[in-house]
C-alpha positions as CSV (number, residue, x, y, z in Angstrom):
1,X,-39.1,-17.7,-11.7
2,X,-41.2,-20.3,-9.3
3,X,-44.5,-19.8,-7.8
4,X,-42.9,-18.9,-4.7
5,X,-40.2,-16.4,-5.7
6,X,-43.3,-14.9,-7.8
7,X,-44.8,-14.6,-4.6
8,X,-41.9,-13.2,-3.0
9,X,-41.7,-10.4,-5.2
10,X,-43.7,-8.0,-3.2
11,X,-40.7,-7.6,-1.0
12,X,-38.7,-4.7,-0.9
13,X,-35.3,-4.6,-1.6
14,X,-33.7,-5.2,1.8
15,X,-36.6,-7.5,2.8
16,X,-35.2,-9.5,-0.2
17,X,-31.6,-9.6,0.7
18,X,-32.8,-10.4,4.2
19,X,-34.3,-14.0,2.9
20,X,-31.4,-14.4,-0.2
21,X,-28.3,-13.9,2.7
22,X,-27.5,-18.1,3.1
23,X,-25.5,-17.5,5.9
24,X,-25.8,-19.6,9.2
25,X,-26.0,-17.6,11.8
26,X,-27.6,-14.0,10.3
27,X,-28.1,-10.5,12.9
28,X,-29.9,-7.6,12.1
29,X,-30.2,-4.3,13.9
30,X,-32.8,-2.2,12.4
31,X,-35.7,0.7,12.4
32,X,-39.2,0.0,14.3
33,X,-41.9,-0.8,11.4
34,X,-39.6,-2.0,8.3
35,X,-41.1,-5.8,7.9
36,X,-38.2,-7.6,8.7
37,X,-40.0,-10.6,11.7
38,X,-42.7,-10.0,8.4
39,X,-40.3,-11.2,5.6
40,X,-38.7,-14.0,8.4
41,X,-42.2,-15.5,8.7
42,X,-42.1,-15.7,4.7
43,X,-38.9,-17.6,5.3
44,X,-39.6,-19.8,7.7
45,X,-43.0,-20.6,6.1
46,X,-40.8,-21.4,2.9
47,X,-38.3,-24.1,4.9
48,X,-41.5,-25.6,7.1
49,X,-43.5,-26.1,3.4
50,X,-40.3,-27.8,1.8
51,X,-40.1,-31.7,2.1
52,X,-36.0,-31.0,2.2
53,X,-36.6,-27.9,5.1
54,X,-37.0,-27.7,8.4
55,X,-38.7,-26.6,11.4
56,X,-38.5,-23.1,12.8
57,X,-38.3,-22.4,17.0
58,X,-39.0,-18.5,17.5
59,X,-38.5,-16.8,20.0
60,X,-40.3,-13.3,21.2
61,X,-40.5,-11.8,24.6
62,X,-43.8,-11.8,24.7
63,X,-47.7,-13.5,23.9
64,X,-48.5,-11.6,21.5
65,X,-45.5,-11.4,19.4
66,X,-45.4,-15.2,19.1
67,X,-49.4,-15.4,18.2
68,X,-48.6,-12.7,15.6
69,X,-45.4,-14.4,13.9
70,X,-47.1,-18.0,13.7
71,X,-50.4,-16.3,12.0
72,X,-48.0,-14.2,9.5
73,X,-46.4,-17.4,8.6
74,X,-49.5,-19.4,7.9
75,X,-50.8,-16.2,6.0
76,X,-47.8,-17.0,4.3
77,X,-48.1,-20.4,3.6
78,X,-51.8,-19.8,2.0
79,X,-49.9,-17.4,-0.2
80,X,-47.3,-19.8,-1.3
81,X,-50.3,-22.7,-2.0
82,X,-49.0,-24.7,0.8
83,X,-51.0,-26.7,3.2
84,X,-50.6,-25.6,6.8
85,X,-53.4,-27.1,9.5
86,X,-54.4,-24.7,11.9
87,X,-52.6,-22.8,15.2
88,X,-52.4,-25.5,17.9
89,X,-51.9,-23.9,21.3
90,X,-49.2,-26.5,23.0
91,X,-47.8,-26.9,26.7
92,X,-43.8,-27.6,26.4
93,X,-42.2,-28.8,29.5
94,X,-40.2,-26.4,31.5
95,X,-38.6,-28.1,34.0
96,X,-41.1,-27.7,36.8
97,X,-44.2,-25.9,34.9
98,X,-45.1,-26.3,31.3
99,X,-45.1,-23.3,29.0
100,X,-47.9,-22.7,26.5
101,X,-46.5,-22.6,23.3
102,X,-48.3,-21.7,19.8
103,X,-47.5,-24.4,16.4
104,X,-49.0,-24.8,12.7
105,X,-47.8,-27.6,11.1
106,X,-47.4,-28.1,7.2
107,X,-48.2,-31.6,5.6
108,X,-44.8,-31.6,5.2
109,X,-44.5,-32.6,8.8
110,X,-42.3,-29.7,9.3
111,X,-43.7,-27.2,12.0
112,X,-43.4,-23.6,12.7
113,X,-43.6,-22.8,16.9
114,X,-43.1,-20.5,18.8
115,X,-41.8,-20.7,22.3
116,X,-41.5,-18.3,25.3
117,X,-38.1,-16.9,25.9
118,X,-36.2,-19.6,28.2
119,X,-33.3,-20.8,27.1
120,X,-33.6,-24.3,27.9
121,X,-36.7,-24.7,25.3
122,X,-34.3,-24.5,22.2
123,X,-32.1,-27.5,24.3
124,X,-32.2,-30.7,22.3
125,X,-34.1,-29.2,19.0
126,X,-32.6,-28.3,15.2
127,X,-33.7,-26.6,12.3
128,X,-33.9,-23.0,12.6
129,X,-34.1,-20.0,16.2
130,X,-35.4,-16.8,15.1
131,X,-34.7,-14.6,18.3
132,X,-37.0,-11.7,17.8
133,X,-36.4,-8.2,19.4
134,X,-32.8,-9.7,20.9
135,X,-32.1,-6.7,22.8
136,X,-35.0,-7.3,25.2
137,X,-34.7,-10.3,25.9
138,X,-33.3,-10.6,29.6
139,X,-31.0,-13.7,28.9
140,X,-30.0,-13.4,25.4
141,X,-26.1,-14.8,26.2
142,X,-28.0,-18.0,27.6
143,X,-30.3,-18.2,24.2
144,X,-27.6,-17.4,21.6
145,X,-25.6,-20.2,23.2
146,X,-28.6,-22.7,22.7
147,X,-29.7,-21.6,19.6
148,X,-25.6,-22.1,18.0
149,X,-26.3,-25.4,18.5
150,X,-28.6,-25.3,16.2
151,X,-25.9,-25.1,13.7
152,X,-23.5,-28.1,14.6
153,X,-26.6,-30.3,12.1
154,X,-26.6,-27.7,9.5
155,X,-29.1,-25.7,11.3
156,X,-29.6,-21.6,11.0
157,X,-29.8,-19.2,13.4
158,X,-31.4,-15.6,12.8
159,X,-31.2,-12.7,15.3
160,X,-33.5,-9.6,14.7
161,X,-33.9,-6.0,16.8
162,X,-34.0,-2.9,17.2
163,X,-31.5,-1.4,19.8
164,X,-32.2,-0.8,23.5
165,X,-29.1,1.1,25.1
166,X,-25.2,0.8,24.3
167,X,-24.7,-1.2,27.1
168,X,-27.2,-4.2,25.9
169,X,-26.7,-7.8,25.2
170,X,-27.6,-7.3,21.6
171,X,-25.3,-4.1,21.1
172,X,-22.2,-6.3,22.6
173,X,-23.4,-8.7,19.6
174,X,-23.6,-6.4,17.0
175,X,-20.0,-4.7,17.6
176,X,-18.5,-8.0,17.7
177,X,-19.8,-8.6,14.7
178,X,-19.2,-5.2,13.0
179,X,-15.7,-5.9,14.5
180,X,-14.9,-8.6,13.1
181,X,-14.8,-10.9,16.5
182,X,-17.8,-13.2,15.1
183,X,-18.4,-14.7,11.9
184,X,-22.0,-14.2,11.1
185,X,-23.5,-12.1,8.9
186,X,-24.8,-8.3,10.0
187,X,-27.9,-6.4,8.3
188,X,-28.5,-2.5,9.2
189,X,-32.0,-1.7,8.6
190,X,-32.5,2.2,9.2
191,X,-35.7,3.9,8.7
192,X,-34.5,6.2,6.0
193,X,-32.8,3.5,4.0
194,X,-36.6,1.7,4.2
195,X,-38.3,4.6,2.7
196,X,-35.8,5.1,0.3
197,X,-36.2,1.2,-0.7
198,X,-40.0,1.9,-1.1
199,X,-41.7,1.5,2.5
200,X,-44.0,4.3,1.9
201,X,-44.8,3.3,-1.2
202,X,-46.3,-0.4,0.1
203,X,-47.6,1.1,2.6
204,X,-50.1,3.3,0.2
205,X,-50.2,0.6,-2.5
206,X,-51.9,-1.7,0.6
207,X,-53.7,1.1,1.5
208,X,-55.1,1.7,-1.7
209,X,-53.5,5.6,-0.7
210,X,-51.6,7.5,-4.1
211,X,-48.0,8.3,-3.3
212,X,-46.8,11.5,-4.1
213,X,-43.4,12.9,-2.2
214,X,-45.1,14.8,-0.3
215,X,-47.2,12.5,1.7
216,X,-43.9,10.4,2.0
217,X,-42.1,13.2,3.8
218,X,-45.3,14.0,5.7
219,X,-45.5,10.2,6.8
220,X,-41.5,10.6,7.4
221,X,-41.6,13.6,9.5
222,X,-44.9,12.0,11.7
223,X,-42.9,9.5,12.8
224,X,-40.4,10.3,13.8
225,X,-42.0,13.2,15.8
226,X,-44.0,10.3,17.2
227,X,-40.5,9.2,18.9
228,X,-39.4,12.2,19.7
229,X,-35.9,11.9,21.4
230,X,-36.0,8.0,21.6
231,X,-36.3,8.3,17.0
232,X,-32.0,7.7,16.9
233,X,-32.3,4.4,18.9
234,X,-35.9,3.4,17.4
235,X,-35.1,4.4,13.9
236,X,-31.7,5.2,12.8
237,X,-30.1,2.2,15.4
238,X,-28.1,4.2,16.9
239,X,-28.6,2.9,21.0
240,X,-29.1,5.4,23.5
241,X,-25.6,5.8,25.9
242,X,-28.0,4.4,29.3
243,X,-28.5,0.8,29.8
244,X,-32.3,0.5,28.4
245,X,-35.5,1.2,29.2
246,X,-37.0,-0.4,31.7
247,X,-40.2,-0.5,29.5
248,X,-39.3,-1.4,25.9
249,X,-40.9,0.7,23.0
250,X,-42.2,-2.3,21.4
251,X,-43.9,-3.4,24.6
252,X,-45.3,0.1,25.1
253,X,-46.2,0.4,21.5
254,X,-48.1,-3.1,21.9
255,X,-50.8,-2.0,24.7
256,X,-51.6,1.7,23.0
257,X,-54.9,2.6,21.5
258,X,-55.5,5.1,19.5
259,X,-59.5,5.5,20.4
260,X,-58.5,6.7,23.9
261,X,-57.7,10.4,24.1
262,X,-55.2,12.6,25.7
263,X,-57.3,15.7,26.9
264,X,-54.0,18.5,27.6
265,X,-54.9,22.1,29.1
266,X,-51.9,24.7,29.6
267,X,-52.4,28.6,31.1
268,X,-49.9,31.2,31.1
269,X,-48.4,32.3,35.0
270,X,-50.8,35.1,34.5
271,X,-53.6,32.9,34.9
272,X,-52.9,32.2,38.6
273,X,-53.5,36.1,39.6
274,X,-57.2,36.4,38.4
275,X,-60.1,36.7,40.7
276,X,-61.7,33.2,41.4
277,X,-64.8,33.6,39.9
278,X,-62.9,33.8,36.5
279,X,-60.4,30.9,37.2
280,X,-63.9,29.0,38.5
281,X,-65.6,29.7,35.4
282,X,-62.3,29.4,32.5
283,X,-61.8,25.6,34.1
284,X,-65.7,25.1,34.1
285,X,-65.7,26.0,30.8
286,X,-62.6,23.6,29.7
287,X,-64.5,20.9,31.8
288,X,-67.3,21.4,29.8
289,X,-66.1,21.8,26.2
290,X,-62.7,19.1,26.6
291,X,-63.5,16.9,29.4
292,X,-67.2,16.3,28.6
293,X,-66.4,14.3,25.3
294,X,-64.1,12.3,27.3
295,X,-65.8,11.2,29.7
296,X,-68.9,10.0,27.6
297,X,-66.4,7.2,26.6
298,X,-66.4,5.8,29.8
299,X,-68.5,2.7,29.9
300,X,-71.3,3.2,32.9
301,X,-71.4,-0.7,33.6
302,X,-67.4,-1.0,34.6
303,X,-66.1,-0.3,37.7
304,X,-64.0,2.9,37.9
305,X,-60.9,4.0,39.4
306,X,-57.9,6.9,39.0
307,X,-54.0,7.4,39.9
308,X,-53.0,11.3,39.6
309,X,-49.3,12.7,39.7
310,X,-48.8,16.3,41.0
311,X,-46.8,18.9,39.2
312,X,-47.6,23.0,39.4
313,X,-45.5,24.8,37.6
314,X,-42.5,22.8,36.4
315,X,-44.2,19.3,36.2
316,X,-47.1,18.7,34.1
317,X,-50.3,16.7,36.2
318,X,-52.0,14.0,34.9
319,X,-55.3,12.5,36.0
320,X,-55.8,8.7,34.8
321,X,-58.6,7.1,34.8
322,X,-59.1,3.1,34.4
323,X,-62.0,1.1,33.8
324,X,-62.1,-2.6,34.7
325,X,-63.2,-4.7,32.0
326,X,-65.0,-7.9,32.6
327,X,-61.6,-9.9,31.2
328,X,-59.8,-8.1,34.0
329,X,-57.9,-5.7,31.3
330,X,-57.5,-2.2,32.3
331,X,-58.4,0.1,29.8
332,X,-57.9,3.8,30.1
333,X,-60.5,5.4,28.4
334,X,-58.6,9.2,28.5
335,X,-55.9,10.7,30.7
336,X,-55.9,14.0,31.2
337,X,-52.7,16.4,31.4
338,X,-52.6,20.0,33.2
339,X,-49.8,22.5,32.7
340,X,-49.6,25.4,35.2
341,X,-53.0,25.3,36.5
342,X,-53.2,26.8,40.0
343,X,-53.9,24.7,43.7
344,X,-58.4,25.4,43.4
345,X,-58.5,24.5,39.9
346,X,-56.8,21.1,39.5
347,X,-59.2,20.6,42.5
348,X,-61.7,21.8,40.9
349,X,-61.1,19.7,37.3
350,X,-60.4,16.3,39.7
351,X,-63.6,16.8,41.1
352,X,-65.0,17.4,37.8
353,X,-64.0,14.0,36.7
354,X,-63.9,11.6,39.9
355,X,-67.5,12.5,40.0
356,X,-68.4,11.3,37.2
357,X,-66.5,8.0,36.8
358,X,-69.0,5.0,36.8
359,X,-68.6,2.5,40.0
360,X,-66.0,4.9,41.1
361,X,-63.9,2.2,44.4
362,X,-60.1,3.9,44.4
363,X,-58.0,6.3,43.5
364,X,-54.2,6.6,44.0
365,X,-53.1,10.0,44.1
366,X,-49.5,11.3,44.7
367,X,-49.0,13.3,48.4
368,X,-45.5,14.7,48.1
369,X,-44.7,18.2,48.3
370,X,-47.4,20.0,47.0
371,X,-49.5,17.2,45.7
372,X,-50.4,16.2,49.5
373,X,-52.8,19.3,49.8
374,X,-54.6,17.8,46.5
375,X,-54.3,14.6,47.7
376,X,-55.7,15.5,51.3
377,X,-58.7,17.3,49.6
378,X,-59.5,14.3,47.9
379,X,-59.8,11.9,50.7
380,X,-61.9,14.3,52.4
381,X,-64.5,14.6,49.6
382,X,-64.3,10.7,48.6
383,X,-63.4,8.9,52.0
384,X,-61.0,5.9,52.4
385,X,-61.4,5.3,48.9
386,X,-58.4,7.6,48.4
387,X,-55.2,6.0,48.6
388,X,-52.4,9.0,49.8
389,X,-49.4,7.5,48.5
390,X,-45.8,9.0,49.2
391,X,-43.8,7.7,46.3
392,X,-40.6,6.6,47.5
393,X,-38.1,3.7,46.3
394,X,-39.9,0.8,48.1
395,X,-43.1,1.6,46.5
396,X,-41.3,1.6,43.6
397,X,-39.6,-1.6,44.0
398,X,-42.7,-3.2,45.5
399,X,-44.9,-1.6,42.4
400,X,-43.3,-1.0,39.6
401,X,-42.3,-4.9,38.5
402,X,-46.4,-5.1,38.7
403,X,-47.3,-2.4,36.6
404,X,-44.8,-3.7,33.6
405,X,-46.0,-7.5,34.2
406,X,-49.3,-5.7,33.2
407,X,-47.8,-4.8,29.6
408,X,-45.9,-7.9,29.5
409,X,-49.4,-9.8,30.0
410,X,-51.5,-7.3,28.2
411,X,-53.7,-6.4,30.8
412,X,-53.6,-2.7,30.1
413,X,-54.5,-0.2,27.2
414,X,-53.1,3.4,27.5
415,X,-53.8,6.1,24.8
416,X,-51.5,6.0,22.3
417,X,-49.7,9.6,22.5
418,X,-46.0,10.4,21.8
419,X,-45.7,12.0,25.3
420,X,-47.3,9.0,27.0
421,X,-44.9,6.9,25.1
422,X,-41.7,9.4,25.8
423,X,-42.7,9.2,30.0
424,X,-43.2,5.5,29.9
425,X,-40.1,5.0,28.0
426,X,-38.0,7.3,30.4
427,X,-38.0,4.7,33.6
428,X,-34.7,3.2,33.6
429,X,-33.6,0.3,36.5
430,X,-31.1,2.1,39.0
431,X,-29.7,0.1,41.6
432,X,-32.5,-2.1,41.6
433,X,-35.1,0.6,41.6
434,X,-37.2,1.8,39.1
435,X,-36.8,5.9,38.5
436,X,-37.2,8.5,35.9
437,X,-34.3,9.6,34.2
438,X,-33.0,13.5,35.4
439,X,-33.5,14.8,32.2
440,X,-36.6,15.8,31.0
441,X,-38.0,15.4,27.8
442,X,-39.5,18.0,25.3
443,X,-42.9,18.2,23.6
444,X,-44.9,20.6,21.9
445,X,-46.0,22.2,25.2
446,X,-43.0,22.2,27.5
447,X,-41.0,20.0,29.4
448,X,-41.6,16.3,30.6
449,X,-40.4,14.1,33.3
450,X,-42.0,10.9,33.5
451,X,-45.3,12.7,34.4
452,X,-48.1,10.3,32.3
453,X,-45.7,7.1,33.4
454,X,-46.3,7.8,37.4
455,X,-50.4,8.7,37.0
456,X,-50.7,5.3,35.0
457,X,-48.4,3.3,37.6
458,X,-50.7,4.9,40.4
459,X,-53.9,3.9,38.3
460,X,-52.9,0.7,38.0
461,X,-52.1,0.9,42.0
462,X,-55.5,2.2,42.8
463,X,-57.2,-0.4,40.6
464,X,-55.8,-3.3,43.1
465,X,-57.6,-2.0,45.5
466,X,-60.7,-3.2,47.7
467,X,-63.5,-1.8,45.6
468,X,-66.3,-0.9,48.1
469,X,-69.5,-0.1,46.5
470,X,-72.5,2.1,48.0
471,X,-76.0,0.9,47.8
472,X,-79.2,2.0,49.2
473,X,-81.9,-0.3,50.5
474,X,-85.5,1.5,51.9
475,X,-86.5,0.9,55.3
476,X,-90.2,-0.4,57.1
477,X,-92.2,2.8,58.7
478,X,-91.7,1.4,62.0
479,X,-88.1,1.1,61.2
480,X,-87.8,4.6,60.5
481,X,-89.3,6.1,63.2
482,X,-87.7,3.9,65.8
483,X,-84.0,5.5,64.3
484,X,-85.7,8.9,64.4
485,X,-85.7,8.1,67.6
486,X,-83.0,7.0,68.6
487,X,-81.3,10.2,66.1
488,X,-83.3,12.9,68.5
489,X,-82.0,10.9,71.4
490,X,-78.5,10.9,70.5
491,X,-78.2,14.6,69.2
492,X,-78.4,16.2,72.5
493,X,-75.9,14.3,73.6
494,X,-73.6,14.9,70.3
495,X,-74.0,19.4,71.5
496,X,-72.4,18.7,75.1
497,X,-69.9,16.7,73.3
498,X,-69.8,19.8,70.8
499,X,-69.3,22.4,73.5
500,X,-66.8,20.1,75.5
501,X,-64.3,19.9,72.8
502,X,-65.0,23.8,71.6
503,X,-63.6,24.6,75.2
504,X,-61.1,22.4,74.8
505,X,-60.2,23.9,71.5
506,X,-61.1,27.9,72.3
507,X,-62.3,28.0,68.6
508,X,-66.1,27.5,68.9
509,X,-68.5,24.7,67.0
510,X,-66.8,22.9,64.2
């Protein structure tokens, strides 16, 4: 055995056919979190480190993928005792615009880099195109046709994903291959087959965690509650019969964080029939006990802003807060989720929370239906700083392409939550606007429709907007009495104004 198929023994068994498969042009369709771009950065580590290899172009749809694969390949590299220099951060020539690329080279002279997702960056190169997460990529007909040219000088071509809809690029790819129509070769990766294979067990031996079956089925059954409907497409590749999300799981999955909670609060129909007092005082002490822990994780030096969407009894609301950090991320620091809670109390809990978000300059708050008496409410008690918005598809089209730039760019964090992840991953592209899908999803306390995916959109909104700060600067003496002045002056003629419009009106002072 050499060094470096020593080293390559920690690979599980798929992982393993994966890098043994010679063939030129190699697809794979497989489960979220098996290791498969993992073991292809072992690979193309292995051909960069070889005098007689080659270099490797990869392609992901995004930053932080390609930062991710070019780091896992010189972890690689250092595991295989093989000299790689340090990431160089490159501009490639687009056409009109250069693109920042990422590149370790070996003293080999070979070079691993990886290159945004244009097709006409793999044009006059060789060696080897790993096309990372195919299916969501939004020209992978144009890349597969540059990257097969790649193989004319002996070159190899791998194509990795998990699926995103029947009706995708990748999907078309897979059944021709599956049918016989293309001559590559075709791996299916599905998550059971990776446990099976020994995925837990890695996963604990890194961990320094015993394995016992229990904990394996525990793990099992965690995640795939943690995908909910989506788990057949994300884990057993079996795509969805729609034409993909418009926000990929992956993508989603990229900006979550696990330190920001998800603060949910459900009553019984009941509820809405007790005196007020009662309601006033349950929601107080929900505000107090839930909310209170949340909101001591907002930071009191960023500025602060919201988006809310409105449901009653069907639909769930959710209250989102963003905080804008000083590298223009927004962060959410908790979202908040209410299931059947009457008109005066979601006022009551909004209020709660708006007053006590640090540098508070916007909120975005939904004003159809029944959500415009909230909404209304709102503007009265916070001023133009409430943005009344009446969702409708040219605020989507106009807003939408913004808010998933903003993943794309990774210039927000959401909590990570399996409903926030179900919402955000049921906006689908109809006609050229972005909607929710008509059915709703399930979760452990009722039914969902987009709900968390609308507040964060509307966050986001709100957090574009002119922030307006209040101040307060003290006055001379001689100041102040000259404006009492003036104030005793004016307010007898603010009552005749007063009467005037209360005959006007018939309904006395207001």
């Amino acid at each position: 055995m050499t060094p470096q198929t020593d080293k390559l023994s920690i690979l599980l068994p798929y992982q393993s056919r994966w890098i043994a498969d010679p063939a030129q042009v190699k697809v794979c369709e497989k489960s979220r979190r098996v290791g498969i771009t993992w073991t292809e950065a072992a690979d193309a580590a292995l051909a960069a480190a070889s005098q007689r290899g080659s270099d490797t172009w990869y392609i992901g749809y995004n930053k932080d993928m390609a930062l991710e694969f070019v780091w896992t390949a010189a972890e690689w590299a250092k595991r295989f005792n093989r000299a790689a220099r340090e990431l160089e951060e490159i501009a490639i020539n687009d056409e009109d615009r250069d693109i920042l690329a990422y590149r370790i080279r070996f003293a080999s002279g070979h070079k691993i880099t990886a290159l945004s997702s244009r097709p006409s960056n793999l044009r006059g190169k060789d060696g080897r195109a790993v096309i990372d997460e195919a299916a969501f990529h939004d020209d992978l007909a144009g890349l597969m046709k540059a990257a097969l040219a790649f193989t004319m000088w002996g070159g190899k071509v791998r194509v990795i994903s998990t699926h995103n809809g029947a009706g995708s690029a990748f999907n078309e790819l897979v059944s021709d291959v599956r049918a016989g129509r293309l001559n590559y070769s075709l791996h299916r990766i599905a998550f059971d087959e990776a446990i099976a294979q020994g995925l837990f067990r890695k996963i604990c031996e890194r961990n320094d965690r015993e394995w016992s079956a229990a904990a394996e089925r525990a793990w099992r059954d965690e995640i795939v509650d943690f995908y909910g409907d989506n788990c057949d497409e994300e884990l057993f590749c079996t795509p969805r019969a729609n034409s993909g999300a418009y926000l990929s799981t992956p993508l989603i999955e990229s900006r979550m964080r696990s330190a920001s909670p998800v603060v949910r609060w459900a009553m019984p129909a009941e509820f809405a029939g007790e005196r007020d007092e009662i309601r006033s005082k349950i929601a107080l002490d929900f505000c107090r006990e839930q909310l209170d822990p949340a909101i001591a994780l907002l930071d009191p030096s960023l500025m602060s802003c919201f988006g809310e969407d409105f449901g009653r009894s069907g639909d769930l609301t959710v209250i989102w807060p963003l905080q804008i950090e000083a590298r223009l991320t927004r962060r959410t620091p908790f979202a908040v989720e209410l299931r059947n809670i009457p008109f005066r109390q979601q006022e009551q809990i909004l209020f709660y929370i708006v007053d006590r978000l640090p540098r508070f300059f916007a909120g975005a708050m939904d004003a159809r239906g029944n959500g415009q008496y909230l909404a209304e409410i709102a503007m009265q008690r916070y001023g133009n700083r409430i943005k009344q918005v009446m969702l409708s598809a040219e605020w989507y089209r106009e807003q939408m392409p913004r808010y998933k730039a903003a993943f794309e760019d990774g210039t927000i964090e959401l909590p990570k939550d399996d409903g926030i992840l179900s919402d955000h991953r049921s906006l689908v592209m109809e006609r050229g606007v972005v909607k929710v899908m008509e059915r709703r999803e399930r979760d452990a306390t009722g039914g969902r429709h987009g709900d968390s995916a609308i507040a964060g959109a509307l966050a986001w909104f709100a957090s574009y907007q002119d922030a307006v700060e209040y101040d307060y600067a003290p006055i001379s003496r001689v100041a102040a009495r000259a404006l009492e002045h003036d104030m005793s002056n004016r307010a007898g003629a603010s009552e005749d104004a007063l009467s005037d419009r209360s005959r006007r009106f018939g309904m006395g002072a207001w």
